[in-house]
C-alpha positions in Angstrom: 0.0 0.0 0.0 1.1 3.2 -0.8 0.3 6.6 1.3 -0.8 9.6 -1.6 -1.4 13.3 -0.9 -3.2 14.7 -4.0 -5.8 17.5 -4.1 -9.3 16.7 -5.7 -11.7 19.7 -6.6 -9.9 21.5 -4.1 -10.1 19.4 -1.1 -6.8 17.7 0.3 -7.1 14.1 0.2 -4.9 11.2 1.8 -5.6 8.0 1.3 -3.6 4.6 1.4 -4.5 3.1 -1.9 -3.2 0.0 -3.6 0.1 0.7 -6.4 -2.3 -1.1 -9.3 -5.2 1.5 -8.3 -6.3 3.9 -11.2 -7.3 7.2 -11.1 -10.3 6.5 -12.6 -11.3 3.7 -10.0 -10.6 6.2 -6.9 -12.1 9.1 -7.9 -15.8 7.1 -8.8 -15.3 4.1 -5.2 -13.4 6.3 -3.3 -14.6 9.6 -3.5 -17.9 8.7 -4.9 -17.6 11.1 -8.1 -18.6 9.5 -11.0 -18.8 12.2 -13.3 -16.2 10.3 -14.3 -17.0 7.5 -16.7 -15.5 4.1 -17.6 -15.4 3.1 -21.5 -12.9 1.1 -22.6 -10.7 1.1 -19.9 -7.8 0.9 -22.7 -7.5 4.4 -22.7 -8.9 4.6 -26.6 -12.6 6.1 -26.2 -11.7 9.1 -24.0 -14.3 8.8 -21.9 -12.4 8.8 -18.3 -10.8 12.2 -19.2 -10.2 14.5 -16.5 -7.6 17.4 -15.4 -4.3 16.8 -13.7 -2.4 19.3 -13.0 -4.0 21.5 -15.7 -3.6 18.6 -18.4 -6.4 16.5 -19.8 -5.8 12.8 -19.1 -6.9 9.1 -19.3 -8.0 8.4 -16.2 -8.6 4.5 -16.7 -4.3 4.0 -17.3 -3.4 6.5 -14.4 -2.4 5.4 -11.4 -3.3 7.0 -8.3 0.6 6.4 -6.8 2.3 8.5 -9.3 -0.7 11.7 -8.6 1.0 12.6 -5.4 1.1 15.9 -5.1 -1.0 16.8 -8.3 -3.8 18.9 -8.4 -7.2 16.4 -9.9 -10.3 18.2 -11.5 -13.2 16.3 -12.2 -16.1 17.6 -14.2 -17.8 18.1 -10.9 -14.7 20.1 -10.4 -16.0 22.4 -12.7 -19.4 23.9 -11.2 -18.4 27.0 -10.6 -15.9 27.6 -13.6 -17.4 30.6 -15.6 -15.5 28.9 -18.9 -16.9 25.2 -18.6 -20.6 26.9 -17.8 -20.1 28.8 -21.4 -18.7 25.3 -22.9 -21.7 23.5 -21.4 -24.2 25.9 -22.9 -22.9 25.5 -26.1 -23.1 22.0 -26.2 -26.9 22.4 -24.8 -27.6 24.9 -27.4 -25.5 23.3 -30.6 -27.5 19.7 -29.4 -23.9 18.3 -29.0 -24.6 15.2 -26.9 -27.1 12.6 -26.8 -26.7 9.6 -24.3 -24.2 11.6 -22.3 -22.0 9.0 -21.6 -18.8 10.5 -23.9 -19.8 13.9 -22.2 -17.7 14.7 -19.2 -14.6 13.6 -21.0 -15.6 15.8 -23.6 -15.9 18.5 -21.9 -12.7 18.1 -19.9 -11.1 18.0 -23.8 -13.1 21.0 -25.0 -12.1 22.7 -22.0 -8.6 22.2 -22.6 -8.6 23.2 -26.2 -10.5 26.6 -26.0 -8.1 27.9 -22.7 -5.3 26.6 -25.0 -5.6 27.0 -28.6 -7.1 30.2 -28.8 -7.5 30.7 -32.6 -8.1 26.5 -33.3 -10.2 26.8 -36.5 -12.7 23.5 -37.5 -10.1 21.0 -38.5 -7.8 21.7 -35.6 -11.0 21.3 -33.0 -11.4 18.1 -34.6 -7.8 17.3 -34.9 -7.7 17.5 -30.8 -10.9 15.8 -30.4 -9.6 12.9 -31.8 -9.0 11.1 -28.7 -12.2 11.6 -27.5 -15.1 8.9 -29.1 -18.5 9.4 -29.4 -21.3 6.9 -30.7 -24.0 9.7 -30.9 -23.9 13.0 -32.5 -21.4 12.6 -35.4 -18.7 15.2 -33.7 -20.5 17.8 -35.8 -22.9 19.7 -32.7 -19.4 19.0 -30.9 -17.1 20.9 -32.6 -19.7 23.9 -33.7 -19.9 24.4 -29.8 -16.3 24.4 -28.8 -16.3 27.2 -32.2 -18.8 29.0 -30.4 -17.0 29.4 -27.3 -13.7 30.1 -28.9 -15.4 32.8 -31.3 -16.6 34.8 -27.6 -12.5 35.4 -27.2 -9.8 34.6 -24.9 -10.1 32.6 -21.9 -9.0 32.2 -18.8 -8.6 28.5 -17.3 -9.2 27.8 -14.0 -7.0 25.1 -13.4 -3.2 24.2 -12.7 -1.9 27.6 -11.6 1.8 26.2 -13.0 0.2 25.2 -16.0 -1.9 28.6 -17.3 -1.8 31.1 -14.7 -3.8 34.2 -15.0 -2.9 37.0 -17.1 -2.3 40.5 -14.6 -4.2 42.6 -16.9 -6.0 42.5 -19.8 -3.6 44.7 -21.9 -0.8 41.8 -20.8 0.6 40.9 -24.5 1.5 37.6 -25.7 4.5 35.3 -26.2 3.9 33.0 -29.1 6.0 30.5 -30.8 4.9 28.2 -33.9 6.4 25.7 -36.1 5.7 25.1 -39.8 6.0 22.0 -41.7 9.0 23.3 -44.8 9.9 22.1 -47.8 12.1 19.7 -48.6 15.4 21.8 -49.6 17.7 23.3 -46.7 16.4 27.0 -45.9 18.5 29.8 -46.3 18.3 32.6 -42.9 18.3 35.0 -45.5 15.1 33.2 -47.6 13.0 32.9 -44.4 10.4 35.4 -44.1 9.3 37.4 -40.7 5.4 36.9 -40.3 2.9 39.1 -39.2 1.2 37.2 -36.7 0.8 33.7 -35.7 -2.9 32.3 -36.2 -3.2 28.9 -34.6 -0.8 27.4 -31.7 -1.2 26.0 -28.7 -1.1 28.6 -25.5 0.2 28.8 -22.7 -0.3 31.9 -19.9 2.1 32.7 -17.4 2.4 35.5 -15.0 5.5 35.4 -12.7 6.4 38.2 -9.7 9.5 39.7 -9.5 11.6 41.1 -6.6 13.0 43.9 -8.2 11.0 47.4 -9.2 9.7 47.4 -12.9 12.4 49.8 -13.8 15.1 47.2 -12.7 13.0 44.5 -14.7 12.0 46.4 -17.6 16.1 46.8 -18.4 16.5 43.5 -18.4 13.9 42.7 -20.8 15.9 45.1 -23.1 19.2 43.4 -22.7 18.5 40.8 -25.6 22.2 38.5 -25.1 20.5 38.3 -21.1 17.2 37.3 -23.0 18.7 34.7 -25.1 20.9 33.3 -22.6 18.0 32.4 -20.2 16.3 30.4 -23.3 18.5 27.1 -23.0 20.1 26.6 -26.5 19.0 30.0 -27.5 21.6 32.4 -29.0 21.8 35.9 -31.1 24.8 36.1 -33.8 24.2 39.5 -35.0 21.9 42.1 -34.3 21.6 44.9 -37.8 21.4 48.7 -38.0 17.5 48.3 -38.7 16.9 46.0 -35.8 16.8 42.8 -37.8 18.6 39.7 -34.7 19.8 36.9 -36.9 19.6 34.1 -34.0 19.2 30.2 -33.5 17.7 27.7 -31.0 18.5 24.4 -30.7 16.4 21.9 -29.3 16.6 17.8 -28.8 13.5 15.1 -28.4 14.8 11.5 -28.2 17.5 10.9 -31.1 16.2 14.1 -33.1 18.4 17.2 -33.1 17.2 20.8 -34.6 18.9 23.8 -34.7 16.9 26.7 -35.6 18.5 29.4 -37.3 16.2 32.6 -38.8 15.9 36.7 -38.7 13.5 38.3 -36.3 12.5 41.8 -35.9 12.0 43.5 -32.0 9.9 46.3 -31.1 9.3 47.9 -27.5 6.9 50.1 -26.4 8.6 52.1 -23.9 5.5 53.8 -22.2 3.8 50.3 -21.4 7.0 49.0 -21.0 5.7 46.0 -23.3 7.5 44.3 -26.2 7.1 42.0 -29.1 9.6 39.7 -30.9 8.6 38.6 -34.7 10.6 36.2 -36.3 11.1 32.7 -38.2 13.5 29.9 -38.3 14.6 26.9 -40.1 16.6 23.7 -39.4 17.7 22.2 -43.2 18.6 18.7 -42.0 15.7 18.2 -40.5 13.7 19.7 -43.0 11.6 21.6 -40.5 10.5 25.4 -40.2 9.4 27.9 -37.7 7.8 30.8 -37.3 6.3 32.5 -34.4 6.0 35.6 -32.3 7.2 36.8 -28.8 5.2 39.6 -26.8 5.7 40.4 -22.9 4.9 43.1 -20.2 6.2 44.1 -17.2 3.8 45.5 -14.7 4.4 47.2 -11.2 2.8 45.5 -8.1 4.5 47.4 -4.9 7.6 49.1 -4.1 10.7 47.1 -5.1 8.4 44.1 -6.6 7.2 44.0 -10.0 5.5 41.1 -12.6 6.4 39.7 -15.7 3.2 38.8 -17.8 4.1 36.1 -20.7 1.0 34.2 -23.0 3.1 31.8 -24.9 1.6 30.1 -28.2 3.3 27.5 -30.2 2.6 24.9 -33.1 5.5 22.3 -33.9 4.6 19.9 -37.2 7.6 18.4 -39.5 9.9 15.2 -38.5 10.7 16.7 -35.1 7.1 16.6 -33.9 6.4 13.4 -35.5 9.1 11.6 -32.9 7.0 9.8 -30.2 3.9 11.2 -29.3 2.7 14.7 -29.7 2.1 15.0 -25.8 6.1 14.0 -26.0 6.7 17.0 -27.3 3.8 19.3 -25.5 5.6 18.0 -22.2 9.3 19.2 -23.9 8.2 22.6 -25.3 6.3 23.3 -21.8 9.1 22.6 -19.5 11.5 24.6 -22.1 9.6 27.5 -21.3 9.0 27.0 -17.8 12.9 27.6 -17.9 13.1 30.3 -20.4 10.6 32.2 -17.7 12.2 31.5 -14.6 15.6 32.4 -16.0 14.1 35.7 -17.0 13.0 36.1 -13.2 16.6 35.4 -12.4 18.3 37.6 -13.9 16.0 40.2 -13.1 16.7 39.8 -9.4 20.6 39.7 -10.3 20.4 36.0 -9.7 22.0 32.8 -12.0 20.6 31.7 -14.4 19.6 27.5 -15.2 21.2 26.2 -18.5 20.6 22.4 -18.4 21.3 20.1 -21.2 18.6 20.8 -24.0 17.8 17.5 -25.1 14.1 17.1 -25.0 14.6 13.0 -23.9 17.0 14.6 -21.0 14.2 16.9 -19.6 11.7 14.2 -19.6 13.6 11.6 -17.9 14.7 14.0 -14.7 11.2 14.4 -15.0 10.7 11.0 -14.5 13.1 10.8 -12.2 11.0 12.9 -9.9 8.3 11.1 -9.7 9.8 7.7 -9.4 11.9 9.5 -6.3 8.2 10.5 -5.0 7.0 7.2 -5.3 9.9 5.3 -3.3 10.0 8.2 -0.9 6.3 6.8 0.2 7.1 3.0 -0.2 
């Protein structure tokens, strides 16, 4: 038997469960929440879906021993969300669900994509909804409701406070990052064109306080070699008369290796002490592209403490996505960033920065690490 700690719908639970109990088997026995269904139990139909930690999961092949210390939201979870009350009138009103059954997992899905893919048009909505079977409704009153809430604008999800935190204010700008599938011949930096904006991506919010005044952090966000050192495998060769940063990032995941290199343009806005980064890359052995944009604020909170608003939104497609699954690579690009913004902090307060190896497969296994030292730590 193994002694958890985990947090359901708020409440601080501790239970000594078995090391083959699921997830899906506590929450419905144990804590008598059966939103919650049981489908397949092969973790194919989606049905068992629910939040941990801010991610949508299959409930039916998690185990209750490796959720110490996570955060668990259940649809009942969700009562008083203000985002999952304008998801669930949509479905009501679009007629998309019949028997119910596929419903709360559905939801916990829908929920996921509209906090996080803020501009997902129709064949992205359904590309994400993949995992998530229903025998009813033929996907179509589905997928015109999760358009309908996405059309209302951005959203704030209520969930894993690591995971999407809430924005400081709503003139916060956003840090965005997508990749593009390229063609077949090695890219040029100089061929590679800067974009406009980014349209579809996945998002992620963060907004991280600062012990140092805005002035203090405001500099620092100017100072791009301190910016691009805090990004491990980020670097800036040259920075032109008319503001053009020729630059490259390098990034693993398993045996893959890119390296990035493109042109970028920056622009600050001095009086809202806000700024945006433009740019694209390409990697010509791996055949693979990006593009993407970077926006950020800093805000004042009190005297000597500040805040550093980031909304990050990113797309990877090409042979580096296509190792592994693309949650493989969710989890890589996530905890990438999670560095990139603490780095920031960092330096800030006049602290060192953390430059860790940046193979993808190295991240995820000290993240595996972790939770196997959790696990023996309760054995």
């Amino acid at each position: 038997m193994n002694t958890v700690t985990l947090r359901v719908n708020g409440s601080v639970i501790v239970r000594s469960v078995e090391p083959r109990l699921h997830l899906a088997d506590f929450v419905r026995e144990e804590l008598n929440l059966t939103g919650t269904h049981l489908g397949c139990e092969h973790g194919v139909c989606g049905a068992c879906t629910l939040m941990v930690d801010g991610r949508p999961v299959r409930s039916c092949l998690t185990f209750v021993a490796g959720c110490h210390g996570a955060e668990v939201t259940t649809i009942e979870g969700f009562d008083d969300d203000p985002l999952m009350q304008r998801l669930q009138a949509a479905f009501a009103c679009r007629h998309a669900l019949q028997c119910g059954y596929c419903t709360p997992g559905m939801l916990a899905t829908a929920y996921d994509i509209v906090s996080r893919i803020i501009h997902a048009d129709e064949r992205r909505i359904r590309e994400e909804l993949a995992g998530n079977l229903c025998r009813c409704t033929g996907y179509a009153g589905i997928v015109a409701a999760i358009a309908e809430v996405l059309a209302q604008g951005p959203h704030q999800a209520v969930v894993h406070p690591i995971r999407r935190a809430s924005m400081a204010t709503p003139a916060a700008i956003a840090v965005a990052v997508s990749m593009a599938v390229p063609s077949a011949a090695a890219v040029g930096v100089a061929a590679i064109a800067i974009p406009n904006r980014i349209a579809d991506g996945v998002t992620l919010i963060r907004t991280l306080p600062v012990a140092v005044n805005v002035e203090t952090l405001w500099t620092t966000l100017q100072d791009l070699g301190t910016v691009a050192a805090c990004l491990p495998g980020g670097s800036i060769e040259s920075i032109a008369p008319d503001g053009i940063v020729i630059g490259a990032f390098t990034v693993g995941i398993g045996p893959m290796r890119a390296t990035f290199r493109g042109r970028a343009v920056v622009r600050f806005d001095q009086s809202e002490r806000a700024g945006e980064v433009l740019g694209g890359g390409g990697d010509g052995a791996s055949r693979s592209r990006a593009e993407g944009a970077i926006r950020f604020k800093a805000s004042s909170v009190a005297k000597g403490a500040s805040s550093l608003a980031l909304e990050i939104t990113y797309r990877i497609k090409g042979p580096l996505a296509q190792f592994g699954r693309p949650a493989l690579v969710a989890d890589v690009v996530d905890r990438l960033l999670e560095i990139f913004a603490r780095n920031l902090v960092r330096s800030a307060e006049g602290g060192p920065v953390e430059t860790p190896p940046i193979g993808g497969l190295r991240i995820l296994f000290a993240s595996f690490l972790g939770t196997v030292r959790r696990l023996l730590s309760k054995a």
